[in-house]
C-alpha positions as MATLAB code, in Angstrom:
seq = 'XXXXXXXXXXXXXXXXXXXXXXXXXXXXXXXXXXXXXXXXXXXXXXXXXXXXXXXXXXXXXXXXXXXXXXXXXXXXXXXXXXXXXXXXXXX';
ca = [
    -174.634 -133.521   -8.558;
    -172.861 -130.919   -6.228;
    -175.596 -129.408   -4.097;
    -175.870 -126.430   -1.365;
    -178.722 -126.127    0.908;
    -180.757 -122.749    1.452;
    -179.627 -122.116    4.775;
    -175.954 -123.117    3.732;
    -176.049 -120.602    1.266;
    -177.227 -118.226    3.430;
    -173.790 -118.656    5.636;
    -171.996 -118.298    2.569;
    -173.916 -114.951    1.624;
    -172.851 -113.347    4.757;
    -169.179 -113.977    4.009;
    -169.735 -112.847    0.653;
    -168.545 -115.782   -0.824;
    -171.167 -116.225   -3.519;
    -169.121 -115.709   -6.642;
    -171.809 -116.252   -9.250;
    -175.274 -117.733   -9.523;
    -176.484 -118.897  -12.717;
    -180.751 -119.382  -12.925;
    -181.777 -121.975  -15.299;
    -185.309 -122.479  -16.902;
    -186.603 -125.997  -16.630;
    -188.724 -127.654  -19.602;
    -191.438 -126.987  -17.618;
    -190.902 -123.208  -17.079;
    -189.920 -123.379  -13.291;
    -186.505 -121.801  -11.983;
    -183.374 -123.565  -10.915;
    -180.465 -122.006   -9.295;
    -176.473 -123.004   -9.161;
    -173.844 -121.087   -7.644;
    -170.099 -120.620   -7.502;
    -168.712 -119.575   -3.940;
    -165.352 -117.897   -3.974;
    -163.461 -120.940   -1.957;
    -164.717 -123.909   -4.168;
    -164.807 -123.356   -8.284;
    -167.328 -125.683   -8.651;
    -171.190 -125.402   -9.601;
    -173.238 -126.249   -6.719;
    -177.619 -127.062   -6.869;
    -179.576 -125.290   -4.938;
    -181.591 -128.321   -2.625;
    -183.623 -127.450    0.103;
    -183.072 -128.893    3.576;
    -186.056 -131.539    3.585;
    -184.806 -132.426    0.153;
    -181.007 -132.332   -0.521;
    -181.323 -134.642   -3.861;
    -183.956 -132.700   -5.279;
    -182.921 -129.483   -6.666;
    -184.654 -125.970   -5.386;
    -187.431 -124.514   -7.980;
    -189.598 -121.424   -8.176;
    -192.460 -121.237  -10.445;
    -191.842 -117.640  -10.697;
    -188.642 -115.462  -12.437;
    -190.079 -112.695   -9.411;
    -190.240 -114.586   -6.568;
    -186.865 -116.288   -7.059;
    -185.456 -112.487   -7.486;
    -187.275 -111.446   -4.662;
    -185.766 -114.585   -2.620;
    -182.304 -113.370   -3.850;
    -182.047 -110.281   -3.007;
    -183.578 -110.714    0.121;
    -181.301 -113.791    1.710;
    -178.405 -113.323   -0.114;
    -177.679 -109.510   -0.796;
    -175.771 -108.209   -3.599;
    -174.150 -111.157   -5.997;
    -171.466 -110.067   -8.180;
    -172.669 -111.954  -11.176;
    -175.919 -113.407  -11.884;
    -176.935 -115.206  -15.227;
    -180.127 -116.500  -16.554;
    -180.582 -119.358  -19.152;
    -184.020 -119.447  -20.537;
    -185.558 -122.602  -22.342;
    -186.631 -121.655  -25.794;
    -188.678 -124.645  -25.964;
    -191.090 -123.389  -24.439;
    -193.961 -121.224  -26.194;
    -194.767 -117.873  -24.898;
    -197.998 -116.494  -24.832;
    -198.028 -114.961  -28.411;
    -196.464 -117.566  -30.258;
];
């Protein structure tokens, strides 16, 4: 597993280097997040710094957006996976 830190990504935001980030839902309905910079083609995880094997999750679609938009400005393509497995509330 390729993996990116927070504040890593952070340095890469201010070049505007993020080419994509792709949110994934886990089977447990947390948030995951992998991104593309513009000088390597490769999907990266999103790790935190006390935990670079471990990837980055939010229990919350809003917060992560909210965490997004906030460190690392306007992405040119964002995607979201969601895990049908999972029931919603009316099923």
């Amino acid at each position: 597993m390729q993996t990116i830190t927070e504040t890593d990504l952070v340095r890469v935001a201010e070049y505007k280097a993020i080419k994509s980030i792709r949110i994934e839902e886990t089977h447990d309905a947390h948030y995951r997040v992998y991104v593309v910079t513009t000088t390597e083609q490769k999907e990266r995880t999103l790790t935190t710094l006390r935990d670079r094997e471990s990837p980055r999750e939010w229990a919350s679609l809003d917060t992560l957006v909210k965490n997004i938009r906030s460190k690392y400005g306007v992405i040119p393509h964002i995607s979201l996976s969601l895990n049908y497995e999972i029931k919603g509330p009316d099923a």
